[in-house]
C-alpha positions in Angstrom: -36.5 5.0 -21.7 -32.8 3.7 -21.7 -30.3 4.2 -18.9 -28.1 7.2 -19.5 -24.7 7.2 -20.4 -21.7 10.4 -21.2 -19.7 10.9 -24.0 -17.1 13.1 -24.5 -16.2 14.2 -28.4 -12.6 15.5 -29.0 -12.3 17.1 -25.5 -8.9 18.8 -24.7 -7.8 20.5 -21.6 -4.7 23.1 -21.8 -3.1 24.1 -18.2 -0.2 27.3 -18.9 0.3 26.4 -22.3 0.5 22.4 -21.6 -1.8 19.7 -23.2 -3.0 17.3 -20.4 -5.9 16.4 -22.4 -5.5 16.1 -26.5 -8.9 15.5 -28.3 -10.4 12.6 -26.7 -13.3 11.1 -27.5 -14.9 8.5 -25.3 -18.0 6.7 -24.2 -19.1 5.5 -20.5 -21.8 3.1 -21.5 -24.7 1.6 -19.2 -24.6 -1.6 -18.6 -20.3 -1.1 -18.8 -17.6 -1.1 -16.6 -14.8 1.2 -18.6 -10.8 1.0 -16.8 -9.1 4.0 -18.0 -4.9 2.8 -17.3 -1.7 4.5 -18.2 1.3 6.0 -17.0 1.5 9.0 -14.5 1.0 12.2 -16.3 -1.0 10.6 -18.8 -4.5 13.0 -18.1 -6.2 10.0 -16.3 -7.6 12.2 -13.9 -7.8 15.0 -15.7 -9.9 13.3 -18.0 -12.1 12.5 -15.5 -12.4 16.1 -13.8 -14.3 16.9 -17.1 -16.5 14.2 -17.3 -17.1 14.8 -13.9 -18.1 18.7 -14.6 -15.5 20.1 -12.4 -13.1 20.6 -15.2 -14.5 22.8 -18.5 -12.7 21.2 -21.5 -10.6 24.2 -23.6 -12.1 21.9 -27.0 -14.5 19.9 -27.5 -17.7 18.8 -25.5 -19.1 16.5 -22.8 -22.6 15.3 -23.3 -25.0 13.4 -20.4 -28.2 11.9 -21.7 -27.3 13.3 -24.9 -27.4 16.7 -23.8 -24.5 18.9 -23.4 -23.2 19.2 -19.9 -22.7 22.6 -19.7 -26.4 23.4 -20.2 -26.9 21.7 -16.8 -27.8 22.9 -13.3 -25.3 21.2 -11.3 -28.4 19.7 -9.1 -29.7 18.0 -12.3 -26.0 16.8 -13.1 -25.4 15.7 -9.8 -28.2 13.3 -10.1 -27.3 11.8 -13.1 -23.6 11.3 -11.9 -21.5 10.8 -9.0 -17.9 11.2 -8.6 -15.2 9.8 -6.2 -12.4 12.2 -6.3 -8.7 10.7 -5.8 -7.9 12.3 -2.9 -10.9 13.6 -0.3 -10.3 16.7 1.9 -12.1 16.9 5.0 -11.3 20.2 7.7 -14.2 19.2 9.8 -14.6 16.6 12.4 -17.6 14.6 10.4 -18.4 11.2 11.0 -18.1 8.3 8.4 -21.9 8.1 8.7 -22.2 11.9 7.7 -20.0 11.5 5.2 -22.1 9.0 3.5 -25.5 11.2 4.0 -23.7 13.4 1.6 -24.1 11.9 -1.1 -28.4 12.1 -0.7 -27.8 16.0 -0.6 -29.3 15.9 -4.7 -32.1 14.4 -3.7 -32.8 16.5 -0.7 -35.5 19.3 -1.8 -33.9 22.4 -0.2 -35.5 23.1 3.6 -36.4 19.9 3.4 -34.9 17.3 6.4 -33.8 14.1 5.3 -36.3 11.2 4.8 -35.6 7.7 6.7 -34.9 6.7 3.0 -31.8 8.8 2.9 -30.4 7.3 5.7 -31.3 4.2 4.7 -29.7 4.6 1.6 -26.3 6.0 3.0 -26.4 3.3 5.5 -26.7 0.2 3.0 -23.8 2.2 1.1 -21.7 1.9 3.9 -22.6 -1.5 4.1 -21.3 -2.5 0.6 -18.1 -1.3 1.3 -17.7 -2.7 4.1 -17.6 0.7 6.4 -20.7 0.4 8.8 -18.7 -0.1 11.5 -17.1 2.8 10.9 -20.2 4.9 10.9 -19.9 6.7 14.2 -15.9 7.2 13.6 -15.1 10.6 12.7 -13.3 10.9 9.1 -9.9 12.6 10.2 -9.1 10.0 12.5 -9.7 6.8 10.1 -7.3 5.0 7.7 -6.3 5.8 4.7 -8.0 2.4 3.0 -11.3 2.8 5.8 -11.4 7.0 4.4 -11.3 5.7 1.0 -14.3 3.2 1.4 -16.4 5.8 3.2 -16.4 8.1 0.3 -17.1 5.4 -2.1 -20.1 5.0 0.2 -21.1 8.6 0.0 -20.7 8.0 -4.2 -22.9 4.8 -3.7 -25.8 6.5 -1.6 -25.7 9.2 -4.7 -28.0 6.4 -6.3 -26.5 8.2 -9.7 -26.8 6.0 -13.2 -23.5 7.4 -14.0 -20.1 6.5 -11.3 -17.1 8.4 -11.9 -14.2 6.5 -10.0 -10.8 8.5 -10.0 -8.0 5.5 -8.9 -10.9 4.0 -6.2 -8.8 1.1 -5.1 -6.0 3.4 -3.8 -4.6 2.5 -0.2 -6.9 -0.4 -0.2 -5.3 -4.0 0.8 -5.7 -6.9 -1.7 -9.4 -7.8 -0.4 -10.5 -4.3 -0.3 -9.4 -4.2 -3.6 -11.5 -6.9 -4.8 -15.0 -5.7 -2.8 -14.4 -2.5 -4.9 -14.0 -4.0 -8.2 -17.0 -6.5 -7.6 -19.2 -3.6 -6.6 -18.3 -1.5 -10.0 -19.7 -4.6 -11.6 -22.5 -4.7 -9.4 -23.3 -1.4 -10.7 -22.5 -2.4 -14.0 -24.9 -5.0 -13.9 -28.3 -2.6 -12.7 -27.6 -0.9 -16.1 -25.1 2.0 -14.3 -22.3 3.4 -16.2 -19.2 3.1 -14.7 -15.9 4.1 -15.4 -12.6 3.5 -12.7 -9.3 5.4 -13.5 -6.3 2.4 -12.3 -3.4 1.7 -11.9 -3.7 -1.8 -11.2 -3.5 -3.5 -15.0 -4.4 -6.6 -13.5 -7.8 -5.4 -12.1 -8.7 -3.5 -15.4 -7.9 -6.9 -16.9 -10.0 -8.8 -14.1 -13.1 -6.4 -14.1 -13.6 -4.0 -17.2 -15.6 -4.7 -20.3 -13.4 -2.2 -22.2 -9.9 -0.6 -21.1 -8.7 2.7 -22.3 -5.1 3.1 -22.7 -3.7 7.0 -22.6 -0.4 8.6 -22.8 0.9 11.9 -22.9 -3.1 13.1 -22.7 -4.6 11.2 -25.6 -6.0 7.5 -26.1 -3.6 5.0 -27.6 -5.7 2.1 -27.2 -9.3 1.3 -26.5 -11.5 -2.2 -26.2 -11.6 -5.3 -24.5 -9.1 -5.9 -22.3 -7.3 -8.5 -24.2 -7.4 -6.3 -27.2 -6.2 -3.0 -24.9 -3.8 -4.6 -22.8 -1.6 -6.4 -25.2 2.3 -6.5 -23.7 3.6 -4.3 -26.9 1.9 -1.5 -26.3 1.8 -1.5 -22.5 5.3 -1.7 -22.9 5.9 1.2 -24.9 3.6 3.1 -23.0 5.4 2.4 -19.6 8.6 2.5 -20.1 8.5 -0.7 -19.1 9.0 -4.4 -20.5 5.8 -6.7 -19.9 4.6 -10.0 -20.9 0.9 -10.6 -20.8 -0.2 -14.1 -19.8 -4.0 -15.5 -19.3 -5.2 -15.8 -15.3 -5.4 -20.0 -15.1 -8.9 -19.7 -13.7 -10.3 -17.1 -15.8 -8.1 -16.4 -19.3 -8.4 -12.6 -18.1 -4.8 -11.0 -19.1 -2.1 -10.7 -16.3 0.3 -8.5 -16.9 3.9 -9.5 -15.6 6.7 -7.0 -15.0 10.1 -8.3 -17.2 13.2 -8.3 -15.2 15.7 -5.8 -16.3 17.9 -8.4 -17.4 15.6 -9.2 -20.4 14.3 -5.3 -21.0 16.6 -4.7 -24.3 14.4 -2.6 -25.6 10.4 -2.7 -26.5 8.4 -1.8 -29.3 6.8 1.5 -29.3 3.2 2.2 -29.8 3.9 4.3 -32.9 5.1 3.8 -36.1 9.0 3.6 -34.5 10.4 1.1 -32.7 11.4 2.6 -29.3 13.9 1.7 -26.5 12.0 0.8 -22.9 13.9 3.4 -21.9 13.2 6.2 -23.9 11.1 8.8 -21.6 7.8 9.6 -22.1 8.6 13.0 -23.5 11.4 11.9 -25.6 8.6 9.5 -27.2 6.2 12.3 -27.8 8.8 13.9 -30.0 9.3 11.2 -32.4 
């Protein structure tokens, strides 16, 4: 039996009469690490709220396994896939190591206690990112970067096929940042679909097989990242003048903010040619 995956066909999401999702269609493969990148506003996140479940799509439809998601008990979905959310809330004083045990709570039959396996499991999770220290520290009173690799531990101990990242390397320093990107392909590698919303186009580039390029709620661009993140289109899309050069070790692309002295203007992702400074809205108009 193959790993699961998720696709989404032509899903749209429609907030007070606003678009943030226009008729997407993607796949989160196993085996896959997917970067979905693009400006804020785009519908990164909101994207990922309905993949996730916790956002119904106003069109079209999210499938798990090949079955539609909204058929599913949410115990059965949440052991097929886990979700780190981009911002965590907690009002009460649990520990890190707590925090972590959540994610077993799927796996727990109800009135059941927990098994030495699902501690074991939320301990090696905190592990991997680097948090076991941590374990006995309550949440509130951690870091911003030490809270956001604690609930990445409580998506790791989820054990689900499918990871849902929403921006996962936010407020974590440069080596942080790498542990997280090397563990998405860790998980990519035992057959898990993953897919990380970032903002980093340099860790897309580094780390994804495929990158998904949105603005203004749909998909512009989708594929490997030195087809996705090409500097024409990144520029249009951000506002932005870039130039794309290969890493020297790797070849991966790097993308390279212009200086304004050289930003003239850029070529748009449409069929016009756009100014770099012509606002996102303005382009959607055209």
């Amino acid at each position: 039996m193959s790993a699961p995956g998720m696709r989404a066909d032509g899903v749209s999401y429609v907030l007070h009469g606003r678009a943030l999702v226009r008729e997407v269609n993607v796949d989160v493969l196993p085996g896959e690490v997917l970067a979905v990148v693009g400006p804020n506003g785009a519908g990164k996140s909101t994207l990922c709220g309905i993949l996730a479940g916790d956002l119904a799509p106003t069109a079209g439809e999210v499938k798990v396994d090949e079955r539609p998601m909204r058929s599913m008990k949410p115990g059965a979905l949440a052991r097929l896939r886990s979700m780190l959310s981009q911002q965590t809330h907690l009002r009460f004083p649990f520990t890190a190591r707590e925090v972590a045990m959540m994610g077993r709570h799927p796996h727990i039959p109800r009135w059941r206690s927990p098994a030495e396996s699902d501690y074991q499991a939320a301990e090696d999770a905190l592990r991997s990112t680097q948090a076991l220290h941590l374990a006995e520290r309550v949440y509130p009173t951690l870091s911003g970067g030490e809270q956001r690799r604690v609930s990445l531990s409580r998506v790791l101990a989820q054990d689900a096929p499918i990871v849902l990242l929403d921006e996962p390397t936010t407020a974590l320093d440069i080596g942080h940042q790498q542990l997280v990107m090397s563990l998405c392909r860790r998980l990519a590698a035992e057959g898990r679909a993953v897919l990380a919303v970032l903002h980093d186009l340099n860790l897309a580039g580094a780390y994804a097989d495929r990158v998904m390029v949105m603005a203004d709620g749909e998909t512009v661009a989708v594929g490997r990242p030195e087809e996705a993140l090409h500097a024409e289109l990144l520029s249009a899309v951000f506002d932005q003048a870039v130039m794309v050069v290969p890493h020297p070790q790797t070849g991966k692309p790097i993308v390279l903010a212009a200086c304004e002295s050289s930003q003239p203007g850029v070529p748009a992702w449409g069929r016009q040619q756009v100014p770099a400074t012509t606002s996102t809205r303005e382009r959607s108009a055209l």
